[in-house]
C-alpha positions as a Python dict, from the first residue, in 0.01 Angstrom:
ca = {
    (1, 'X'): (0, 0, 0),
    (2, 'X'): (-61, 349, -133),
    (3, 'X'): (36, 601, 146),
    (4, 'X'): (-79, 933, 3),
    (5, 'X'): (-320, 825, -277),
    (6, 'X'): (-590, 1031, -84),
    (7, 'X'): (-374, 1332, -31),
    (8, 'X'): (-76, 1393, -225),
    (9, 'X'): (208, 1647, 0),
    (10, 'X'): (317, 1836, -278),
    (11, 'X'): (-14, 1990, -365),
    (12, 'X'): (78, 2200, -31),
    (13, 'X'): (360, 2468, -31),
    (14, 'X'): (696, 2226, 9),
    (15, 'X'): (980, 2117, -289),
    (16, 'X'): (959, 1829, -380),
    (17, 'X'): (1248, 1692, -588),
    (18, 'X'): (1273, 1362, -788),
    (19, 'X'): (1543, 1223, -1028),
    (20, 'X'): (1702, 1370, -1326),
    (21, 'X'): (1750, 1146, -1679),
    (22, 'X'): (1763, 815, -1581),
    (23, 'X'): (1793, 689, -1887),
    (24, 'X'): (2063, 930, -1983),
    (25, 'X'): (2317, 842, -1655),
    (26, 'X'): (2227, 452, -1658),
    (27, 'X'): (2365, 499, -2047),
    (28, 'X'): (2681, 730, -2032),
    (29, 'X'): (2741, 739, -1658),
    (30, 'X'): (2662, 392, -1552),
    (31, 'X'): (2761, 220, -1920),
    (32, 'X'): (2407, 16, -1892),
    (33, 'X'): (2229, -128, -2246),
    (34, 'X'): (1885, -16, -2241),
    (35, 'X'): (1726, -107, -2545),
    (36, 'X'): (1478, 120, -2652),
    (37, 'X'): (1545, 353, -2381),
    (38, 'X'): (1359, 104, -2102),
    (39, 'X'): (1495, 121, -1784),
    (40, 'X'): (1220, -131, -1650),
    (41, 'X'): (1419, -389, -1895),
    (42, 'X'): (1728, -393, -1560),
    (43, 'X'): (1472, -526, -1380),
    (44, 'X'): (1524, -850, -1541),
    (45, 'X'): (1851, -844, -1397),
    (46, 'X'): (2045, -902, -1052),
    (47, 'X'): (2253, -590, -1135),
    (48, 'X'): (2029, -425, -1297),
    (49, 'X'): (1794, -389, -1010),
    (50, 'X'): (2078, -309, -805),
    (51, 'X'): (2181, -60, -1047),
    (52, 'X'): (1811, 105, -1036),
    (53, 'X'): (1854, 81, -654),
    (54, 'X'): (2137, 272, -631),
    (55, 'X'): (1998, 559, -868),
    (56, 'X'): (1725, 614, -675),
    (57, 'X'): (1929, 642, -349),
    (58, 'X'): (2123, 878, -485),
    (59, 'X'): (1845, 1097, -499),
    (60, 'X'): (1681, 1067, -188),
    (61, 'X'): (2024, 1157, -61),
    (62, 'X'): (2011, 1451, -181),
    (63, 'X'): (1674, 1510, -40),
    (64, 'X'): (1774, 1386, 268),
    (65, 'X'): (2061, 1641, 286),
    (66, 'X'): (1850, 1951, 200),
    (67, 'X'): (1543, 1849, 408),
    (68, 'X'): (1290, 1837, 103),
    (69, 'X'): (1032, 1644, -4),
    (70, 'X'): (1080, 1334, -279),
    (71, 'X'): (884, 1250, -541),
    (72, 'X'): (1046, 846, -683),
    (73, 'X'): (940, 850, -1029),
    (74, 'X'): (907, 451, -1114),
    (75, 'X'): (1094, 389, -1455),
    (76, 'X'): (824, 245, -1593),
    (77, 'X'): (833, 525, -1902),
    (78, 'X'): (855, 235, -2164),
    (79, 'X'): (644, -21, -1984),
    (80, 'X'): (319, -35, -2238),
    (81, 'X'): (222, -282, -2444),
    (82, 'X'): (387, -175, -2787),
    (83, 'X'): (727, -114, -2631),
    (84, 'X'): (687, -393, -2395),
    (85, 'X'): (619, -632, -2674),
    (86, 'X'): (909, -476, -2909),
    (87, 'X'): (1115, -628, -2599),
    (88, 'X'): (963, -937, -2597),
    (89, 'X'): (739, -924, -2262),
    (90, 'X'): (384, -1035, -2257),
    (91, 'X'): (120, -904, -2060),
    (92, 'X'): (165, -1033, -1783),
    (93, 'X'): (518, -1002, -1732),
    (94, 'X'): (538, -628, -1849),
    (95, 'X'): (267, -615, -1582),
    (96, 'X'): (487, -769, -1311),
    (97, 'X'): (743, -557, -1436),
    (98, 'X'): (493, -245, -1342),
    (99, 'X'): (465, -380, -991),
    (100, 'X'): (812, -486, -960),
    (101, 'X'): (919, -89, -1049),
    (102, 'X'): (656, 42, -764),
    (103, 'X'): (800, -202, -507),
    (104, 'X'): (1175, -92, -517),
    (105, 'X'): (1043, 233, -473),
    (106, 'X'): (855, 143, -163),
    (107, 'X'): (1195, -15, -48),
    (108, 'X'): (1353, 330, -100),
    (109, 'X'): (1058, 523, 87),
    (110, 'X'): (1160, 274, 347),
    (111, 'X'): (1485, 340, 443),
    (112, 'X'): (1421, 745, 379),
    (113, 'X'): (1091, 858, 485),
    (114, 'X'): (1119, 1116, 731),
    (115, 'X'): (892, 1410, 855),
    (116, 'X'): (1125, 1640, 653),
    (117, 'X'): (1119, 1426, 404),
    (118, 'X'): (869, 1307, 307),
    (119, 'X'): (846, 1013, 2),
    (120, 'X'): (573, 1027, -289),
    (121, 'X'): (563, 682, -540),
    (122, 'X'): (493, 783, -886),
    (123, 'X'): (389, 551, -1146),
    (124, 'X'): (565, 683, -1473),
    (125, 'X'): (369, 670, -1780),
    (126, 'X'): (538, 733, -2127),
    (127, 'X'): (385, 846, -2440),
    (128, 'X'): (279, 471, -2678),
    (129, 'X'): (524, 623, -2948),
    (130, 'X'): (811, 874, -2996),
    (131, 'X'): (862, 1127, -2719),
    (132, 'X'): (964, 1374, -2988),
    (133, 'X'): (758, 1287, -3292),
    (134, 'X'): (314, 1283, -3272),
    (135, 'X'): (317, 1064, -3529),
    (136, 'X'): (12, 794, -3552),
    (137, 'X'): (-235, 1002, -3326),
    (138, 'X'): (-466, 811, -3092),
    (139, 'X'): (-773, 958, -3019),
    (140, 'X'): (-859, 1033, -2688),
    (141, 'X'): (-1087, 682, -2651),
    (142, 'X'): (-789, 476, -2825),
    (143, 'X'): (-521, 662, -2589),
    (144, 'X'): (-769, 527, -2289),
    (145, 'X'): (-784, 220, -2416),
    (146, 'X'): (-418, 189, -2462),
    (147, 'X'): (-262, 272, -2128),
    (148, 'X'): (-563, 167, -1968),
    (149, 'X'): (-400, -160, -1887),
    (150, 'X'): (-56, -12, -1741),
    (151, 'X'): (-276, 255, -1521),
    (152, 'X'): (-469, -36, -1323),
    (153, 'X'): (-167, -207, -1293),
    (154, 'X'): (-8, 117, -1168),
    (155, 'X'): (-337, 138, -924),
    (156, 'X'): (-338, -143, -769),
    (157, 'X'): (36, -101, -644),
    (158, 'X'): (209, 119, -396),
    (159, 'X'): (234, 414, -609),
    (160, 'X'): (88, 712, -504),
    (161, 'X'): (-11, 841, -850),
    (162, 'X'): (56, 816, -1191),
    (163, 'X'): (230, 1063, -1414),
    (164, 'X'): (226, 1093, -1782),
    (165, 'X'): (564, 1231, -1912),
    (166, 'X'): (672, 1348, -2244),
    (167, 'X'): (328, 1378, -2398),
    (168, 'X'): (316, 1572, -2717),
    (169, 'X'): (-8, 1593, -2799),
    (170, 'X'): (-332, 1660, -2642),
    (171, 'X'): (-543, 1350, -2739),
    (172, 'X'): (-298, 1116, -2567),
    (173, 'X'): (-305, 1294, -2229),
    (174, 'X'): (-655, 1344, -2245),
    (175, 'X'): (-668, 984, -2245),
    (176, 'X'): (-413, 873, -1975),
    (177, 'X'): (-681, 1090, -1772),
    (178, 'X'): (-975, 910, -1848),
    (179, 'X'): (-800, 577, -1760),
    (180, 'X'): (-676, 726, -1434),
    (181, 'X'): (-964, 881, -1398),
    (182, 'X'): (-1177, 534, -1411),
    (183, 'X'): (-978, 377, -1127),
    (184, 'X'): (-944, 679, -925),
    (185, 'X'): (-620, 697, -933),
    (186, 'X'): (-403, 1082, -927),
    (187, 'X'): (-248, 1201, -1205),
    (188, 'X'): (0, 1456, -1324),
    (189, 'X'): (67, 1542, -1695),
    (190, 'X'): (424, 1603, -1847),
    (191, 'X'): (402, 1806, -2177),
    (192, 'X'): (724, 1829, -2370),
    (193, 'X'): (756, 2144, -2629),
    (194, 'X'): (1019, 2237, -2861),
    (195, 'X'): (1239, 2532, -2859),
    (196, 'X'): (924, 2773, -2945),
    (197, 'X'): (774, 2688, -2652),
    (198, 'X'): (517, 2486, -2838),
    (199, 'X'): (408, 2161, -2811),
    (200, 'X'): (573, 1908, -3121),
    (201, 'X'): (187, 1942, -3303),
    (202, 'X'): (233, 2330, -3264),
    (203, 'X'): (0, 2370, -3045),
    (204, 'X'): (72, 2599, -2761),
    (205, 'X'): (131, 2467, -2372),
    (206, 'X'): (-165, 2745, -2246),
    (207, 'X'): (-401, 2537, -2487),
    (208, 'X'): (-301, 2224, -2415),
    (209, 'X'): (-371, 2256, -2063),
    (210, 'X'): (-657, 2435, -2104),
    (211, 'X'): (-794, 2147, -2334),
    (212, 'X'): (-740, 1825, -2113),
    (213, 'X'): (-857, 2038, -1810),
    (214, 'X'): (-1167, 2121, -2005),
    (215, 'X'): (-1247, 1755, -2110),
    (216, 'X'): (-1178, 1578, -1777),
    (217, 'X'): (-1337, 1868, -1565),
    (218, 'X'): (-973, 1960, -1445),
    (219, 'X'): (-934, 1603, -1272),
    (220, 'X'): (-489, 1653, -1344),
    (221, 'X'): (-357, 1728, -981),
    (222, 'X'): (-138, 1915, -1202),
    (223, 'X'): (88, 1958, -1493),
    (224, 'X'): (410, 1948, -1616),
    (225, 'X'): (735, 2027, -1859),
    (226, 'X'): (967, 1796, -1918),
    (227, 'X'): (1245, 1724, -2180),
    (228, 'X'): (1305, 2074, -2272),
    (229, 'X'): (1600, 2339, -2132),
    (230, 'X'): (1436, 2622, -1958),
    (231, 'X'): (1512, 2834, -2221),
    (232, 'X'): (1255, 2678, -2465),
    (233, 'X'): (992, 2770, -2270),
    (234, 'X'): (1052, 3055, -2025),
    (235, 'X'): (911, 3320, -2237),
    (236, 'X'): (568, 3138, -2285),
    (237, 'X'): (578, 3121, -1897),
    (238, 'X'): (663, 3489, -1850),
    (239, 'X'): (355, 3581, -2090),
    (240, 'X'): (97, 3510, -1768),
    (241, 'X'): (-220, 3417, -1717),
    (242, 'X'): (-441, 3226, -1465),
    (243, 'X'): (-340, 2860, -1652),
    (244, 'X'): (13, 2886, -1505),
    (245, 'X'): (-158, 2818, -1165),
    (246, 'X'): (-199, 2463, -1274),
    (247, 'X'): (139, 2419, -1334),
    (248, 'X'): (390, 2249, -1041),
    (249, 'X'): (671, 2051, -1194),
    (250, 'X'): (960, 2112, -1443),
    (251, 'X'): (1180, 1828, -1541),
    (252, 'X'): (1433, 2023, -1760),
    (253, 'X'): (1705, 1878, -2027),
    (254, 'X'): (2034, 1958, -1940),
    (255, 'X'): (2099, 2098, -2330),
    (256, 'X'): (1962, 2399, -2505),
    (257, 'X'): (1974, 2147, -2775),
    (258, 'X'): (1613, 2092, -3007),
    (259, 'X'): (1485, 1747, -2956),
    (260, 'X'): (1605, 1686, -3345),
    (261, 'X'): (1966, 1778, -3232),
    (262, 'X'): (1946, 1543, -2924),
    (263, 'X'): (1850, 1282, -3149),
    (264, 'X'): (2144, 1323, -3377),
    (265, 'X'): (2406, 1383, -3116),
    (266, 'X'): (2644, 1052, -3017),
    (267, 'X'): (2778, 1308, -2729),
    (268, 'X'): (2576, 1353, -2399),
    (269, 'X'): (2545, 1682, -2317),
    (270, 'X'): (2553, 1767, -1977),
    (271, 'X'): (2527, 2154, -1980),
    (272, 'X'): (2566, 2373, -1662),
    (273, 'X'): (2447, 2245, -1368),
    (274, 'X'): (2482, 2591, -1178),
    (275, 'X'): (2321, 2771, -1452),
    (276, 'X'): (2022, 2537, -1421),
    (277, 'X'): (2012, 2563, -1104),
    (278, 'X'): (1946, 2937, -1103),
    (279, 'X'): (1732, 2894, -1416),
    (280, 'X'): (1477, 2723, -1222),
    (281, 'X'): (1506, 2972, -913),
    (282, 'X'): (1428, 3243, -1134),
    (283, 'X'): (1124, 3031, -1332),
    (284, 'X'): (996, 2984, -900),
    (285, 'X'): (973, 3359, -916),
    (286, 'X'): (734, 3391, -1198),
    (287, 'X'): (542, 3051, -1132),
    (288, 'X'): (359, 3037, -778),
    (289, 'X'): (288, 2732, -751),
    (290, 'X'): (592, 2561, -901),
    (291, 'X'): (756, 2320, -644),
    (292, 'X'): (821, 1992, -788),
    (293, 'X'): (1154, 1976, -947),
    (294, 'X'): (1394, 1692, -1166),
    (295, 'X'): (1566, 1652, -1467),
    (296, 'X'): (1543, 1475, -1782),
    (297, 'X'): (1797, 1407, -2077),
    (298, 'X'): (2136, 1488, -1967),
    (299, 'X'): (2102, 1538, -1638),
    (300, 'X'): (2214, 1384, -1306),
    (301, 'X'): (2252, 1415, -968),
    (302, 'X'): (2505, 1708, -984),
    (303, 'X'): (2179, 1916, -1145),
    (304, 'X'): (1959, 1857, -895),
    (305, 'X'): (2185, 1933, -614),
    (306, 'X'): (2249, 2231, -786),
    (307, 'X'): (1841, 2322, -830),
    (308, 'X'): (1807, 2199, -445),
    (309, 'X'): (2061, 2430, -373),
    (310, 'X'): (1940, 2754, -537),
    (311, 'X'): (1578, 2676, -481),
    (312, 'X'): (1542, 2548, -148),
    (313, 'X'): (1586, 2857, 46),
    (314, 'X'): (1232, 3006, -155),
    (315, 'X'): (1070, 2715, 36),
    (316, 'X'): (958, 2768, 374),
    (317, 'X'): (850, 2425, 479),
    (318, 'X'): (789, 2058, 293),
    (319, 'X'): (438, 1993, 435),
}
Protein backbone atom coordinates (compact mmCIF):
# COMPACT_ATOMS: atom_id res chain seq x y z
CA UNK A 1 0.00 0.00 0.00
CA UNK A 2 0.83 3.60 -0.85
CA UNK A 3 2.25 5.28 2.35
CA UNK A 4 2.53 8.92 1.34
CA UNK A 5 0.27 9.10 -1.77
CA UNK A 6 -1.76 11.78 0.22
CA UNK A 7 1.23 13.72 1.36
CA UNK A 8 4.45 13.41 -0.23
CA UNK A 9 7.70 14.48 2.59
CA UNK A 10 9.72 16.13 0.22
CA UNK A 11 7.30 18.86 -0.68
CA UNK A 12 8.47 20.10 3.00
CA UNK A 13 12.02 21.56 3.61
CA UNK A 14 14.24 18.05 3.92
CA UNK A 15 16.87 16.33 1.05
CA UNK A 16 15.78 13.85 -0.29
CA UNK A 17 18.26 11.75 -2.31
CA UNK A 18 17.58 8.82 -4.75
CA UNK A 19 19.91 6.81 -7.10
CA UNK A 20 22.28 7.93 -9.70
CA UNK A 21 22.39 6.06 -13.47
CA UNK A 22 21.23 2.84 -12.99
CA UNK A 23 21.46 1.90 -16.16
CA UNK A 24 24.92 3.25 -16.53
CA UNK A 25 26.56 1.16 -13.23
CA UNK A 26 24.36 -2.12 -13.90
CA UNK A 27 26.31 -1.76 -17.56
CA UNK A 28 30.03 -0.79 -16.82
CA UNK A 29 30.14 -1.33 -13.07
CA UNK A 30 28.05 -4.37 -12.60
CA UNK A 31 28.84 -5.92 -16.41
CA UNK A 32 24.81 -6.55 -16.71
CA UNK A 33 23.10 -6.85 -20.55
CA UNK A 34 20.29 -4.57 -20.62
CA UNK A 35 18.89 -4.50 -23.87
CA UNK A 36 17.52 -1.38 -24.79
CA UNK A 37 18.61 0.23 -21.72
CA UNK A 38 15.66 -1.70 -19.49
CA UNK A 39 16.57 -2.38 -16.22
CA UNK A 40 12.96 -3.85 -15.49
CA UNK A 41 14.22 -6.70 -18.12
CA UNK A 42 16.64 -8.22 -14.58
CA UNK A 43 13.58 -8.72 -13.20
CA UNK A 44 13.13 -11.73 -15.23
CA UNK A 45 16.00 -13.02 -13.54
CA UNK A 46 17.16 -14.64 -10.07
CA UNK A 47 20.29 -12.42 -10.26
CA UNK A 48 18.99 -9.91 -11.79
CA UNK A 49 16.58 -9.03 -9.10
CA UNK A 50 19.23 -9.55 -6.74
CA UNK A 51 21.36 -7.35 -8.67
CA UNK A 52 18.49 -4.49 -8.62
CA UNK A 53 18.32 -5.28 -4.85
CA UNK A 54 21.58 -4.57 -4.11
CA UNK A 55 21.60 -1.16 -6.14
CA UNK A 56 19.02 0.13 -4.37
CA UNK A 57 20.59 -0.70 -0.96
CA UNK A 58 23.39 0.92 -1.80
CA UNK A 59 21.59 3.98 -1.83
CA UNK A 60 19.57 3.96 1.06
CA UNK A 61 22.92 3.41 2.72
CA UNK A 62 23.97 6.30 1.96
CA UNK A 63 20.87 7.92 3.16
CA UNK A 64 20.98 6.08 6.09
CA UNK A 65 24.50 7.37 6.87
CA UNK A 66 23.75 11.10 6.32
CA UNK A 67 20.27 11.05 7.97
CA UNK A 68 18.27 12.19 4.75
CA UNK A 69 15.34 11.46 3.20
CA UNK A 70 15.04 8.71 0.08
CA UNK A 71 13.27 8.93 -2.79
CA UNK A 72 13.54 4.77 -4.66
CA UNK A 73 13.01 5.56 -8.15
CA UNK A 74 11.41 2.08 -9.60
CA UNK A 75 13.37 1.20 -12.90
CA UNK A 76 10.54 1.00 -14.69
CA UNK A 77 11.99 3.89 -17.32
CA UNK A 78 11.51 1.42 -20.30
CA UNK A 79 8.43 -0.38 -19.08
CA UNK A 80 5.69 0.95 -21.86
CA UNK A 81 4.18 -0.76 -24.33
CA UNK A 82 6.53 0.00 -27.43
CA UNK A 83 9.70 -0.84 -25.52
CA UNK A 84 8.05 -3.54 -23.64
CA UNK A 85 6.93 -5.19 -26.80
CA UNK A 86 10.48 -4.55 -28.65
CA UNK A 87 11.46 -7.04 -25.65
CA UNK A 88 8.97 -9.34 -26.22
CA UNK A 89 6.51 -8.77 -23.07
CA UNK A 90 2.82 -8.52 -23.47
CA UNK A 91 0.58 -6.56 -21.54
CA UNK A 92 0.19 -8.22 -18.97
CA UNK A 93 3.51 -9.27 -18.14
CA UNK A 94 5.15 -5.75 -18.73
CA UNK A 95 2.34 -4.95 -16.29
CA UNK A 96 3.49 -7.46 -13.67
CA UNK A 97 6.77 -6.30 -14.38
CA UNK A 98 5.43 -2.60 -13.20
CA UNK A 99 4.25 -4.13 -9.96
CA UNK A 100 7.06 -6.40 -9.53
CA UNK A 101 9.55 -3.02 -9.74
CA UNK A 102 7.21 -1.17 -6.95
CA UNK A 103 7.36 -4.22 -4.66
CA UNK A 104 11.24 -4.56 -4.30
CA UNK A 105 11.10 -1.13 -3.49
CA UNK A 106 8.65 -1.61 -0.72
CA UNK A 107 11.10 -4.44 0.46
CA UNK A 108 13.84 -1.76 0.58
CA UNK A 109 11.54 0.89 2.47
CA UNK A 110 11.28 -2.06 4.75
CA UNK A 111 14.41 -2.74 6.05
CA UNK A 112 15.31 1.31 5.96
CA UNK A 113 12.51 3.44 6.91
CA UNK A 114 13.36 5.46 9.74
CA UNK A 115 12.13 8.87 11.22
CA UNK A 116 15.35 10.37 9.75
CA UNK A 117 14.86 8.68 6.97
CA UNK A 118 12.25 8.60 5.64
CA UNK A 119 11.40 6.29 2.18
CA UNK A 120 9.29 7.73 -0.88
CA UNK A 121 8.30 4.85 -3.87
CA UNK A 122 8.45 6.41 -7.19
CA UNK A 123 7.00 4.93 -10.18
CA UNK A 124 9.51 5.86 -13.07
CA UNK A 125 8.04 6.79 -16.27
CA UNK A 126 10.26 7.14 -19.47
CA UNK A 127 9.64 9.08 -22.50
CA UNK A 128 7.64 6.25 -25.48
CA UNK A 129 10.80 7.06 -27.73
CA UNK A 130 14.40 8.39 -27.60
CA UNK A 131 15.41 10.25 -24.46
CA UNK A 132 17.56 12.45 -26.67
CA UNK A 133 15.73 12.72 -29.96
CA UNK A 134 11.57 14.28 -30.12
CA UNK A 135 11.16 12.53 -32.97
CA UNK A 136 7.41 11.16 -33.84
CA UNK A 137 5.56 13.74 -31.50
CA UNK A 138 2.46 12.56 -29.66
CA UNK A 139 0.02 14.95 -28.97
CA UNK A 140 -0.93 15.60 -25.67
CA UNK A 141 -4.32 13.15 -26.00
CA UNK A 142 -2.06 10.34 -27.78
CA UNK A 143 0.78 10.83 -24.97
CA UNK A 144 -2.38 10.16 -22.40
CA UNK A 145 -3.43 7.52 -24.11
CA UNK A 146 -0.08 5.95 -24.33
CA UNK A 147 1.24 5.78 -20.79
CA UNK A 148 -2.13 5.73 -19.61
CA UNK A 149 -1.87 2.03 -19.16
CA UNK A 150 1.66 1.98 -17.23
CA UNK A 151 0.27 5.02 -14.84
CA UNK A 152 -2.79 2.82 -13.47
CA UNK A 153 -0.62 0.09 -13.19
CA UNK A 154 1.82 2.38 -11.35
CA UNK A 155 -1.47 3.51 -9.17
CA UNK A 156 -2.66 0.74 -8.06
CA UNK A 157 0.80 -0.36 -6.47
CA UNK A 158 2.86 0.77 -3.56
CA UNK A 159 4.39 3.64 -5.20
CA UNK A 160 3.95 6.81 -3.85
CA UNK A 161 3.93 8.75 -7.15
CA UNK A 162 4.90 8.64 -10.49
CA UNK A 163 7.66 10.53 -12.20
CA UNK A 164 8.19 11.23 -15.78
CA UNK A 165 11.98 11.42 -16.59
CA UNK A 166 13.82 12.46 -19.60
CA UNK A 167 10.92 14.17 -21.35
CA UNK A 168 11.90 16.35 -24.22
CA UNK A 169 9.07 17.81 -25.26
CA UNK A 170 6.10 19.44 -23.87
CA UNK A 171 3.17 17.45 -25.45
CA UNK A 172 4.41 14.20 -23.90
CA UNK A 173 4.54 15.50 -20.32
CA UNK A 174 1.48 17.25 -20.68
CA UNK A 175 0.10 13.97 -21.22
CA UNK A 176 1.74 11.73 -18.52
CA UNK A 177 -0.24 14.49 -16.41
CA UNK A 178 -3.50 13.98 -17.66
CA UNK A 179 -3.17 10.16 -17.14
CA UNK A 180 -1.90 10.74 -13.60
CA UNK A 181 -4.08 13.18 -13.26
CA UNK A 182 -7.25 10.76 -14.07
CA UNK A 183 -6.32 8.27 -11.33
CA UNK A 184 -5.21 10.72 -8.87
CA UNK A 185 -2.13 9.72 -8.66
CA UNK A 186 1.23 12.49 -7.87
CA UNK A 187 3.43 13.32 -10.31
CA UNK A 188 6.78 14.91 -10.91
CA UNK A 189 8.18 15.86 -14.39
CA UNK A 190 11.89 15.30 -15.52
CA UNK A 191 12.83 17.61 -18.48
CA UNK A 192 16.14 16.86 -20.10
CA UNK A 193 17.87 19.94 -22.16
CA UNK A 194 20.93 20.10 -24.10
CA UNK A 195 24.00 22.02 -23.47
CA UNK A 196 22.03 25.49 -24.22
CA UNK A 197 19.96 24.93 -21.57
CA UNK A 198 17.11 24.20 -23.90
CA UNK A 199 14.93 21.56 -24.20
CA UNK A 200 15.97 18.96 -27.50
CA UNK A 201 12.74 20.88 -29.55
CA UNK A 202 14.48 24.25 -28.57
CA UNK A 203 12.17 25.24 -26.53
CA UNK A 204 13.28 26.78 -23.33
CA UNK A 205 12.87 24.93 -19.65
CA UNK A 206 10.94 28.43 -18.23
CA UNK A 207 8.32 27.63 -21.11
CA UNK A 208 8.06 24.29 -20.77
CA UNK A 209 7.08 24.46 -17.32
CA UNK A 210 5.10 27.21 -17.68
CA UNK A 211 3.12 25.29 -20.48
CA UNK A 212 2.21 21.87 -18.74
CA UNK A 213 1.48 23.95 -15.53
CA UNK A 214 -0.85 26.05 -17.57
CA UNK A 215 -2.74 23.06 -19.21
CA UNK A 216 -3.15 20.82 -16.13
CA UNK A 217 -3.88 23.85 -13.75
CA UNK A 218 -0.33 23.24 -12.14
CA UNK A 219 -1.44 19.61 -10.92
CA UNK A 220 2.96 18.54 -11.20
CA UNK A 221 3.98 18.36 -7.41
CA UNK A 222 6.95 19.52 -9.14
CA UNK A 223 9.58 19.42 -11.76
CA UNK A 224 12.68 18.28 -12.73
CA UNK A 225 16.28 18.10 -14.75
CA UNK A 226 17.71 15.18 -15.50
CA UNK A 227 20.36 13.79 -17.96
CA UNK A 228 22.26 16.91 -18.31
CA UNK A 229 25.75 18.13 -16.30
CA UNK A 230 25.00 21.17 -14.30
CA UNK A 231 26.78 23.13 -16.51
CA UNK A 232 24.16 22.88 -19.35
CA UNK A 233 21.80 24.49 -17.50
CA UNK A 234 23.03 26.63 -14.63
CA UNK A 235 22.93 29.83 -16.44
CA UNK A 236 19.17 29.44 -17.46
CA UNK A 237 18.70 28.83 -13.64
CA UNK A 238 20.72 31.88 -12.57
CA UNK A 239 18.49 34.11 -15.05
CA UNK A 240 15.44 34.03 -12.18
CA UNK A 241 12.11 34.28 -12.08
CA UNK A 242 9.06 33.04 -10.05
CA UNK A 243 8.96 29.50 -12.35
CA UNK A 244 12.13 28.28 -10.58
CA UNK A 245 9.88 27.91 -7.46
CA UNK A 246 8.40 24.89 -9.09
CA UNK A 247 11.46 23.32 -9.48
CA UNK A 248 12.82 20.52 -6.64
CA UNK A 249 14.93 17.83 -8.21
CA UNK A 250 18.14 17.62 -10.35
CA UNK A 251 19.31 14.29 -11.56
CA UNK A 252 22.63 15.41 -13.22
CA UNK A 253 24.98 13.37 -15.86
CA UNK A 254 28.20 12.82 -14.62
CA UNK A 255 29.79 14.30 -18.21
CA UNK A 256 29.79 17.77 -19.60
CA UNK A 257 29.37 15.70 -22.63
CA UNK A 258 26.12 16.75 -25.28
CA UNK A 259 23.66 13.98 -25.38
CA UNK A 260 25.06 13.40 -29.22
CA UNK A 261 28.58 12.81 -27.68
CA UNK A 262 27.18 10.37 -25.00
CA UNK A 263 25.66 8.55 -27.68
CA UNK A 264 28.83 8.11 -29.64
CA UNK A 265 31.14 7.43 -26.76
CA UNK A 266 32.07 3.39 -26.09
CA UNK A 267 33.84 4.96 -22.77
CA UNK A 268 31.70 5.76 -19.60
CA UNK A 269 32.46 8.82 -18.34
CA UNK A 270 32.40 9.21 -14.85
CA UNK A 271 33.51 12.89 -14.33
CA UNK A 272 34.24 14.42 -10.84
CA UNK A 273 32.31 13.35 -8.23
CA UNK A 274 33.60 16.22 -5.82
CA UNK A 275 33.09 18.77 -8.38
CA UNK A 276 29.46 17.66 -8.66
CA UNK A 277 29.05 17.59 -5.50
CA UNK A 278 29.74 21.29 -5.00
CA UNK A 279 28.00 22.01 -8.32
CA UNK A 280 24.80 21.15 -6.86
CA UNK A 281 25.54 23.01 -3.42
CA UNK A 282 26.04 26.04 -5.27
CA UNK A 283 22.74 25.40 -7.78
CA UNK A 284 20.83 24.96 -3.68
CA UNK A 285 21.95 28.53 -3.31
CA UNK A 286 20.21 30.01 -6.23
CA UNK A 287 17.15 27.49 -6.24
CA UNK A 288 14.96 27.63 -2.91
CA UNK A 289 13.19 25.04 -3.15
CA UNK A 290 15.60 22.51 -4.64
CA UNK A 291 15.96 19.42 -2.33
CA UNK A 292 15.59 16.30 -4.18
CA UNK A 293 18.84 15.11 -5.50
CA UNK A 294 20.34 11.85 -7.90
CA UNK A 295 22.19 11.18 -10.78
CA UNK A 296 21.75 9.97 -14.17
CA UNK A 297 24.25 8.74 -16.97
CA UNK A 298 27.53 8.13 -15.50
CA UNK A 299 26.98 8.36 -12.21
CA UNK A 300 27.05 6.16 -9.07
CA UNK A 301 27.08 5.95 -5.66
CA UNK A 302 30.48 7.76 -5.19
CA UNK A 303 28.39 11.04 -6.73
CA UNK A 304 25.82 11.03 -4.53
CA UNK A 305 27.83 10.60 -1.47
CA UNK A 306 29.68 13.31 -2.67
CA UNK A 307 26.27 15.68 -3.30
CA UNK A 308 25.03 14.25 0.29
CA UNK A 309 28.11 15.39 1.55
CA UNK A 310 28.33 19.01 0.31
CA UNK A 311 24.62 19.54 0.45
CA UNK A 312 23.42 18.12 3.52
CA UNK A 313 24.66 20.61 5.92
CA UNK A 314 22.16 23.50 3.88
CA UNK A 315 19.39 21.18 5.20
CA UNK A 316 18.11 21.72 8.53
CA UNK A 317 15.77 18.82 8.97
CA UNK A 318 14.15 15.85 6.55
CA UNK A 319 10.49 16.37 7.57
Amino acid sequence: MAKYRNKLPQLGDGLYITDGGIETTLIFHEGLELPDFAAFHLLKMPEGEAALRKYFRTYAEIAKRFGTGLILESATWRANADWGTRLGYMPEELADANRRAINLLAEIRDGYETDQTPVVISGCLGPRGDGYIPARAMSEQEAETYHQAQVETLAGSAADMVCAMTMNYVAEARGIVRAAQQVDMPVAISFTVETDGNLPTGQSLKTAIEQVDEATSGYPCYYMINCAHPTHFGHVLAEGGSWLDRIRGFRANASHKSHAELSESPELDSGNPVELGTQYARLKERLAHLNVMGGCCGTDHRHVEQIAEACSPLFRTTT
